[in-house]
C-alpha positions in Angstrom: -189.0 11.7 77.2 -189.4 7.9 76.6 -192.6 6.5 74.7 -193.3 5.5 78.9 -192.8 8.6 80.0 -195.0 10.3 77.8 -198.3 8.2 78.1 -198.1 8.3 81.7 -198.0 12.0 81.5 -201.0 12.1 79.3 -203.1 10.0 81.6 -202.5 12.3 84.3 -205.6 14.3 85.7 -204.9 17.8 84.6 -208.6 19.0 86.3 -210.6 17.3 88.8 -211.9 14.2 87.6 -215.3 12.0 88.9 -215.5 8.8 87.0 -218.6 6.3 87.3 -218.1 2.8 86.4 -221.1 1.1 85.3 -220.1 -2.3 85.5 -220.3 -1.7 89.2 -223.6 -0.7 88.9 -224.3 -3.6 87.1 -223.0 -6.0 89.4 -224.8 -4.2 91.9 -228.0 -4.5 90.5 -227.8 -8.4 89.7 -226.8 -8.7 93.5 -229.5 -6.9 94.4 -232.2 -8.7 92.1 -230.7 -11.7 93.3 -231.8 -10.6 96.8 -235.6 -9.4 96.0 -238.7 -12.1 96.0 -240.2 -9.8 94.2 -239.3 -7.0 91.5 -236.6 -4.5 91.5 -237.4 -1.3 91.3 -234.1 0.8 90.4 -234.2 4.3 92.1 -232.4 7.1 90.4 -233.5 10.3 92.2 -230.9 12.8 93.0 -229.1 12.1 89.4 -229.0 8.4 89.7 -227.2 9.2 93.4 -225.2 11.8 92.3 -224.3 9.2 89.0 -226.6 10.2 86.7 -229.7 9.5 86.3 -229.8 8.2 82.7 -227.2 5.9 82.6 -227.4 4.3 85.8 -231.3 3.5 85.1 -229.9 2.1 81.1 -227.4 0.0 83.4 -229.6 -0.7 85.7 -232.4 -2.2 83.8 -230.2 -4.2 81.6 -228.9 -5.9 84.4 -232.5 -7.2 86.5 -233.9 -3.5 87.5 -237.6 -3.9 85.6 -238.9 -0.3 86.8 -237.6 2.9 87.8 -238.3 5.4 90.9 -237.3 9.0 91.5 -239.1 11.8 93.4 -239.9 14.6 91.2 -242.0 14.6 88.1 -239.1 16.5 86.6 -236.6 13.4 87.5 -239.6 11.1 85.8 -239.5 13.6 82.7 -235.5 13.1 82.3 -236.2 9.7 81.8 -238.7 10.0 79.4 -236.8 12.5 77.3 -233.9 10.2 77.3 -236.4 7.3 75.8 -236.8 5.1 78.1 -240.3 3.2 78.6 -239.9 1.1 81.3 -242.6 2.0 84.2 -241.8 5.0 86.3 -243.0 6.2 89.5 -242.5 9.7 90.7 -243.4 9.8 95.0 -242.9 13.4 96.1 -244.9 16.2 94.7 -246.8 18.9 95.7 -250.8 18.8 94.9 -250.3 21.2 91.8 -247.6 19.3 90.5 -248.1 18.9 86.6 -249.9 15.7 86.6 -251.1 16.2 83.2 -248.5 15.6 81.9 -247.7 12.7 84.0 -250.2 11.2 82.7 -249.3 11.8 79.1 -245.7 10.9 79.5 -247.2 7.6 81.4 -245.4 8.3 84.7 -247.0 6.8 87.6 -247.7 8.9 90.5 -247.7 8.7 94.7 -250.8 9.8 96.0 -250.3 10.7 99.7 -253.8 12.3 100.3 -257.2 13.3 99.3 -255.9 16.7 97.8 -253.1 14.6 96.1 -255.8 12.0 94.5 -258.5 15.2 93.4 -255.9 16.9 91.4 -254.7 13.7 90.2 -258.2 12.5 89.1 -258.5 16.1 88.0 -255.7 16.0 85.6 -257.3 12.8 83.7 -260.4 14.2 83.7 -258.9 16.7 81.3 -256.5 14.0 79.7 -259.4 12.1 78.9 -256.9 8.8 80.4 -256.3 7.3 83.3 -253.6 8.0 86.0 -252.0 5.1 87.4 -251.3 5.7 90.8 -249.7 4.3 94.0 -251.5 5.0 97.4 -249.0 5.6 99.6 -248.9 5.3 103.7 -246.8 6.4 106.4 -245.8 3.6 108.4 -243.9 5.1 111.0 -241.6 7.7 110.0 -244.4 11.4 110.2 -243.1 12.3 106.7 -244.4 11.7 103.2 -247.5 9.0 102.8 -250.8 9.7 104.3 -251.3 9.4 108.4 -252.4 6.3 109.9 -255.9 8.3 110.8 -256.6 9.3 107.2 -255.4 6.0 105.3 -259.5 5.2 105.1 -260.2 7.6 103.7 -258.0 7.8 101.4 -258.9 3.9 100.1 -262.7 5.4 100.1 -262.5 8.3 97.8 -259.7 6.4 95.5 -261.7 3.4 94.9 -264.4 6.3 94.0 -262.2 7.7 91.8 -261.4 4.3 90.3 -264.8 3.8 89.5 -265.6 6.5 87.9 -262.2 5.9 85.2 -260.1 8.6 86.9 -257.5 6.4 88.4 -256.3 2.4 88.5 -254.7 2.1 92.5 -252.1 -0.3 90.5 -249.7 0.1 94.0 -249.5 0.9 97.3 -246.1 1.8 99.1 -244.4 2.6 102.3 -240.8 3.1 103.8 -239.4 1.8 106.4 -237.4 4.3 109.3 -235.1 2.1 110.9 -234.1 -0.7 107.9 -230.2 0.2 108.4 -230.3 -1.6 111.9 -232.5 -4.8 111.1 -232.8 -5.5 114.9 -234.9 -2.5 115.6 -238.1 -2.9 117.1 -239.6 0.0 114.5 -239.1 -2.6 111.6 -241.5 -4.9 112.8 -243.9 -1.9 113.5 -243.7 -0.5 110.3 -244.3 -3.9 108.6 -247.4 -4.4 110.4 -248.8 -1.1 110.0 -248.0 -1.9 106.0 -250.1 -5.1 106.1 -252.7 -3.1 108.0 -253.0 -0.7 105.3 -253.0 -3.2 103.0 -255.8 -5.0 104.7 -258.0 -1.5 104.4 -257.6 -1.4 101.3 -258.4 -5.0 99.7 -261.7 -3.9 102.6 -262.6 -0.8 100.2 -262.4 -3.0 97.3 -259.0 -1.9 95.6 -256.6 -5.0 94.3 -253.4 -2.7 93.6 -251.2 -5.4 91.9 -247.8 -4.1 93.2 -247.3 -3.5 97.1 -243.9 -1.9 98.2 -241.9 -1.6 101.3 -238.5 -2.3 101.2 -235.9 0.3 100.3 -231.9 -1.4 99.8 -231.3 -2.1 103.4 -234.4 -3.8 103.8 -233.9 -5.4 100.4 -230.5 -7.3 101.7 -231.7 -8.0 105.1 -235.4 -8.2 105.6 -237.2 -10.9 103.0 -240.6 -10.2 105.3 -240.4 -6.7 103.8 -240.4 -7.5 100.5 -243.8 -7.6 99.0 -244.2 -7.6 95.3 -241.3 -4.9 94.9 -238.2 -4.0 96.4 -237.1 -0.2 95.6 -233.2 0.1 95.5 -231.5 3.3 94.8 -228.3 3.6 97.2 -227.3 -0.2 96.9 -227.2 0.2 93.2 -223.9 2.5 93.4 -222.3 0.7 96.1 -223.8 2.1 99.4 -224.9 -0.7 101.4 -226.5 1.2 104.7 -226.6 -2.0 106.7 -223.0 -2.9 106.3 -223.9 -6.0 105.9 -223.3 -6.7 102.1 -220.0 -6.1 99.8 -220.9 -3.8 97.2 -219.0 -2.6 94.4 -218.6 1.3 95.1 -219.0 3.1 91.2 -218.0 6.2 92.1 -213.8 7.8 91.7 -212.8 11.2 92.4 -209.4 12.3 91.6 -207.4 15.7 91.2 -203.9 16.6 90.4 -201.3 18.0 92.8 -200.8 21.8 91.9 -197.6 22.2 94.1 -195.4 20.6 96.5 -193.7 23.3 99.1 -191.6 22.0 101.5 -191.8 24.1 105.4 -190.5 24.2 108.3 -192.1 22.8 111.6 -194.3 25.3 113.3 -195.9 25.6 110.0 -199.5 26.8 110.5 -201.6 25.1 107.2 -204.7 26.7 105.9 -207.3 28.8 107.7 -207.7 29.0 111.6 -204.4 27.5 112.3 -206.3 24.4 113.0 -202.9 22.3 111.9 -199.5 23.6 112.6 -196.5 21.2 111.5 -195.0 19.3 114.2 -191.7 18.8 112.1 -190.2 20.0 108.2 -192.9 18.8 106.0 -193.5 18.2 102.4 -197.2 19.8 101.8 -198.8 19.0 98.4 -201.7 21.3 97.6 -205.1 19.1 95.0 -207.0 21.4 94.0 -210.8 20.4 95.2 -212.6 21.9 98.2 -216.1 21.3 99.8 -217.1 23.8 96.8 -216.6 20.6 94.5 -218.4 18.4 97.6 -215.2 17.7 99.6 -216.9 18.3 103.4 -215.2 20.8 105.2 -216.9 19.0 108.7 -213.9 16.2 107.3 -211.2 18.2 108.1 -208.8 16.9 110.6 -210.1 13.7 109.6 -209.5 13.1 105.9 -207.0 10.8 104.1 -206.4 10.3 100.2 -204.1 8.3 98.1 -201.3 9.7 96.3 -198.1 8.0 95.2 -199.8 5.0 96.3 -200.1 5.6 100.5 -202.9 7.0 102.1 -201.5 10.9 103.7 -203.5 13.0 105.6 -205.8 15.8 105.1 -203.7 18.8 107.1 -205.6 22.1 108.0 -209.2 22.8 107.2 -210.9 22.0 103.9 -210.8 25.2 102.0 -214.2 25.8 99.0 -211.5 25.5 96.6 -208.5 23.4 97.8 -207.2 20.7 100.4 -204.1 20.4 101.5 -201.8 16.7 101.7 -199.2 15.6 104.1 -196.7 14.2 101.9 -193.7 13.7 103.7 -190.9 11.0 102.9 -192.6 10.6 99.2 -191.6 11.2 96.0 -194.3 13.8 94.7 -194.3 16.3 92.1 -196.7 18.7 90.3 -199.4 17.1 88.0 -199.1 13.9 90.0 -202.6 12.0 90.4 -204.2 11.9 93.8 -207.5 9.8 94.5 -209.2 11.5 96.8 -211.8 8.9 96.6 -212.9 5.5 95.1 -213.8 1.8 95.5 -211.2 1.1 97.6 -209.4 -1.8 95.9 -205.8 0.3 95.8 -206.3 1.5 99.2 -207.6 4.9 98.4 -211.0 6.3 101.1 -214.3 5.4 100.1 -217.8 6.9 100.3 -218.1 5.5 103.9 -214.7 6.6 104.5 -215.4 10.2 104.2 -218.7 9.9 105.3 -217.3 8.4 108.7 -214.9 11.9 108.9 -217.7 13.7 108.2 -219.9 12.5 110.4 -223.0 11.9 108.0 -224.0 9.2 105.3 -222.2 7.9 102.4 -225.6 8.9 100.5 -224.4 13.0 101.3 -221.0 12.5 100.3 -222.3 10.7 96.3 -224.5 13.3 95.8 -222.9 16.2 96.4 -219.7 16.9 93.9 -220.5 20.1 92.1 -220.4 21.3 88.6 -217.0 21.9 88.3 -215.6 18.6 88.3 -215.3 17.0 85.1 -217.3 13.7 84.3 -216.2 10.4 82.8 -218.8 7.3 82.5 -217.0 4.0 81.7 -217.9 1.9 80.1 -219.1 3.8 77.1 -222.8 3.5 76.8 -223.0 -0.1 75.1 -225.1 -1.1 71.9 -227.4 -3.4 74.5 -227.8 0.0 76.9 -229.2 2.0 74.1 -231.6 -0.9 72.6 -233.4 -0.7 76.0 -235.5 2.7 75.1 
């Protein structure tokens, strides 16, 4: 075997592979600053988009992010642990959530109620320190954030709680619905029932310094929205819900062939006999399946690259295993198929799949399993691990 030969064999995937590139996340993230009048805020909930968490908020704020956002007090911990000090904010938790140590860890916390804000002012009543919180408001969407009808009250009994030393209302937040079509009507809505909350609360005295709206589509297509603060989790790995922006996708999935069988037409492939060859075909079987996050709603539908040329996905998605069309190509065991990537050699992307699947890029990032293998490049850099 020449010296050729040889390396190319050893780069060849022998498991499942998902790779993350951080340099797109880092040209993601100056785009994105680029964007905000205000602040960027990077969002790493969900692993950093199914990313990780830690590494995509080192990349992140090295590249214009100066805070981070996730959901859970957990996700905040992880961050912490990993020695970062850059202000977090933590927006979904129940009212017995361990705020105490919240507070401790200096993790700001969402306060979506009055049984949110008592156990908050609660926990730094024992801390003996003071929770910084953000008051946050439903602006149209009946999910987290306090209702339009208790948003008074709210401002009342926090500006209470702010006198006494309990709290500092250092932000208030919202989200807008509808922000991946920037011509709907419930973008204006929301933004006016943000400046009305914002306008209740300057009336019961609070001066939070940091006022958030704008999630990444409202980040690259709605400067009204932008406040003091854009929050950006999606756009930072290459998702762009608006379509409206190039981003660099961070995110490759690839898997080696197992076996190549070559059938006759009249061929039924996989379960159901959903597919049945029309003519002799070459099937080439990669061994990933909607176990490892492949949808099986994709089926039918799917492409992925191998020996350079998109082939269809034939027969349904199994948990453990797809099968490829490979007809009229050279293709052999161990051979490298992407199944998914950027896109700059042709091969699906996030939206691609998402498209077959009939859901949002979002789903498709963050949910590969355990069982694929892991690669971050670059290497965490000297400049990445100064920024604890």
């Amino acid at each position: 075997m020449s010296a050729q030969l040889a390396h190319a064999h050893r780069r060849r995937p022998r498991t499942p592979l998902l790779k993350i590139d951080l340099e797109a996340v880092a040209a993601n993230t100056r785009l994105l600053a680029g964007r905000a009048n205000g602040a960027l805020m990077a969002v790493v909930k969900a692993d950093g988009f199914g990313h990780g968490a830690v590494p995509v908020a080192r990349t992140a704020l090295a590249n214009g992010a100066t805070s981070l956002g996730v959901t859970s007090l957990d996700e905040a911990l992880e961050l912490r642990d990993a020695g970062l000090v850059a202000p977090v904010l933590s927006w979904l938790n129940t009212p017995d959530a361990d705020y105490t140590t919240a507070i401790r860890r200096d993790v700001q916390v969402a306060v979506p109620g009055p049984e949110h804000l008592a156990a908050v002012a609660a926990a730094a009543r024992l801390s003996g320190a003071v929770a910084d919180i953000h008051l946050h408001a439903d602006t149209g969407m009946a999910r987290d954030g306090a209702a339009p009808e208790d948003w008074l009250r709210l401002c009342v009994l926090a500006r209470e709680a702010q006198t006494r030393g309990r709290v500092r209302v250092v932000g208030l937040m919202g989200h807008l619905g509808s922000a991946d079509d920037p011509a709907d009507p419930a973008n204006v809505a929301g933004r006016r029932a943000f400046g009305r909350f914002n306008r209740i609360a300057r009336a019961c005295g609070l001066r939070p310094v940091t006022r958030h709206l704008a999630a990444t589509a409202a980040t690259l297509t709605a400067p009204r929205s932008h406040h003091d603060l854009c929050r950006v989790g999606a756009g930072l790995v290459g998702i762009d819900p608006t379509g409206t922006t190039p981003l660099s996708g961070a995110m490759t999935v690839t898997a080696p062939v197992v076996s190549v069988r070559q059938v006759p037409a009249g061929t039924p492939v996989g379960y159901g006999r959903t597919f049945v060859t029309s003519r002799p075909s070459a099937l080439a079987l990669v061994p990933v399946g909607y176990a490892d996050g492949m949808p099986r709603a994709a089926s039918g539908r799917a492409e992925v690259l191998v020996a350079c040329r998109r082939r269809p996905v034939v027969g349904r998605i199994s948990m453990d295993q797809l099968v490829v069309d490979v007809t009229g190509l050279q293709v052999r065991p161990d051979d490298p198929v992407i199944v998914l990537g950027p896109g700059a050699r042709g091969e699906p992307t996030t939206a691609d799949w998402a498209t077959w699947s009939g859901t949002l890029p979002h789903e498709i990032v963050t949910g590969f399993g355990a069982r694929l293998a892991r690669t971050i490049h670059p290497a965490t850099t000297s400049h990445l691990r100064s920024l604890t």
